[in-house]
Each structure stands twice: as C-alpha cells, then as structure tokens.
C-alpha positions, 0 to 999 in steps of 0.5 A: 683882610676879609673885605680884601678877598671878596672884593678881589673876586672876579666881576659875577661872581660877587653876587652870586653867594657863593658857598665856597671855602677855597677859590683855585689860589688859596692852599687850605691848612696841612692837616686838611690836605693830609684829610682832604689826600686820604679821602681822595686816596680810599676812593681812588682805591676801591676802583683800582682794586676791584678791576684785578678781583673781577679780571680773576674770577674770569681769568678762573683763579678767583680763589688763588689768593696768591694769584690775586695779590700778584694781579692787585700788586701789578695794577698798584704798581703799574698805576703808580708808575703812570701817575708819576709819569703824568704828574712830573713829564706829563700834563703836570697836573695833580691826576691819578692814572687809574686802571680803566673799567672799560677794559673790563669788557672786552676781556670778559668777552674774550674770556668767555670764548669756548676756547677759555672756559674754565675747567673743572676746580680739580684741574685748576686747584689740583689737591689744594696743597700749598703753595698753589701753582695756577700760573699755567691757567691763568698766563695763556688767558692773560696773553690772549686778552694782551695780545687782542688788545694789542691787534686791535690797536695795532691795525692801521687806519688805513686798512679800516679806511681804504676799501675796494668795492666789488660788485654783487651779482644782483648789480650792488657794490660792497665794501672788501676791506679788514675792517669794513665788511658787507657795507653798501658803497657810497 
C-alpha cells in the first residue's frame, strides 16, 4: 500500500523528498481534524478579537465592558454569518471571513479628528454607577466612521475618472474633478 502512494505521486515530485504527511486527497484521522480545527480556531480568534478592543479604546469607551462585549459580540456574529455565506453560496472553499485590520486605520483616523476627541472620563462614565449608559458617546462615532466608509465606496468611478481641465493664469492646465484635484493634464 505504501509502495501504491509514492508511485501515484505526480512526475518530480518523486525525487524531491518531500516531508509531507498529507497530500490534498488524503482525509488526516477525526481526532487530528478535531486538533488540527481548534488550533486553526485560537488563531482565528485572537485577530478577530482584537480589531473591537482597539476600535473601543478610539471610539473612547475602552472601559465599558458592557460596550465592549457588544463590539466583540457583533464582530462574532457578523464573521460567522460571512464565513457561512462564503463556505455554502460562495467560493465553496473552507475559508474564515475575518474582520479586516486595514479597516482599522482609517477609522482611527476619522476618530482622531478634532470633532471626535474624547471627553473628559466624568462626562463619559458619569459616577460609575452601573448599568453604565455610553451608547450616546460611542453610536455618533461609530455612524461617522460607517458613514465615511460608505461615501468612500459610494463615489462613482466616473466622477474619479472624468475631469475637466481648466487653464491657470500662468497658461498651465489643471484637473476640476471630485476625486482628481490641482493634477497637471496630460
């Protein structure tokens, strides 16, 4: 049987000595799979955690727990629902659809604007008596970082594309368009 594997092994791949334990047909034991899925899970799961505690602690209620677990909660939630999606209507393939980090950026940025510093803990925590009540800090901050995100994709390509050149009074022409500003035309 052994013989059988290695001599239905694609052409070069023969001599190569390879270290492989599995090739793409083979179906490991259930107990490896059951290892082999929680490791890929605990890894999984310290990435999606961490984009709601670092959104928190720029949205300024870091210290609402309450808040927090309902960030952590929606990410969950909303991760599961995606990789169920991919793996049954779409690509069919075994993939975990996981919050994106590059998201993180921008909304820091937008976060960090004048208009959205954080206030004073007092005005945010009030007395610290329980049940803590920060919905009215951190939804306005949260809808500004939706709503950025939705105007940025919802600009049409042609209005990033299709510009006008006007010319300067020093005889140079430039781009008047939404998305192309003060770019010399071609």
């Amino acid at each position: 049987m052994e013989d059988d594997r290695i001599d239905n092994q694609p052409i070069g791949s023969q001599g190569t000595g390879s270290d492989m334990i599995y090739t793409i047909e083979d179906v490991p034991p259930w107990y490896l799979c059951i290892l082999l899925g929680l490791q890929h899970y605990l890894t999984c799961f310290s990435g999606t955690v961490a984009v709601p505690f670092l959104l928190a602690e720029a949205m300024c209620v870091g210290r609402d727990q309450n808040t927090v677990s309902q960030l952590v909660g929606t990410i969950f939630t909303t991760v599961g629902i995606t990789t169920l999606i991919q793996t049954t209507v779409g690509v069919r393939l075994p993939l975990f659809q996981a919050s994106a980090f590059a998201y993180l950026i921008p909304a820091q940025a937008i976060l960090g604007l004048e208009r959205w510093k954080c206030p004073s803990e007092e005005e945010i925590y009030g007395n610290w008596s329980l049940p803590l009540n920060t919905d009215h800090i951190w939804q306005p901050r949260i809808r500004e970082v939706y709503s950025a995100d939705r105007a940025v994709l919802s600009v049409p390509e042609d209005d990033i594309t299709s510009s006008s050149c006007l010319e300067q009074e020093d005889g140079s022409e430039l781009h008047q368009s939404p998305g192309v500003q003060d770019v010399p035309c071609e």
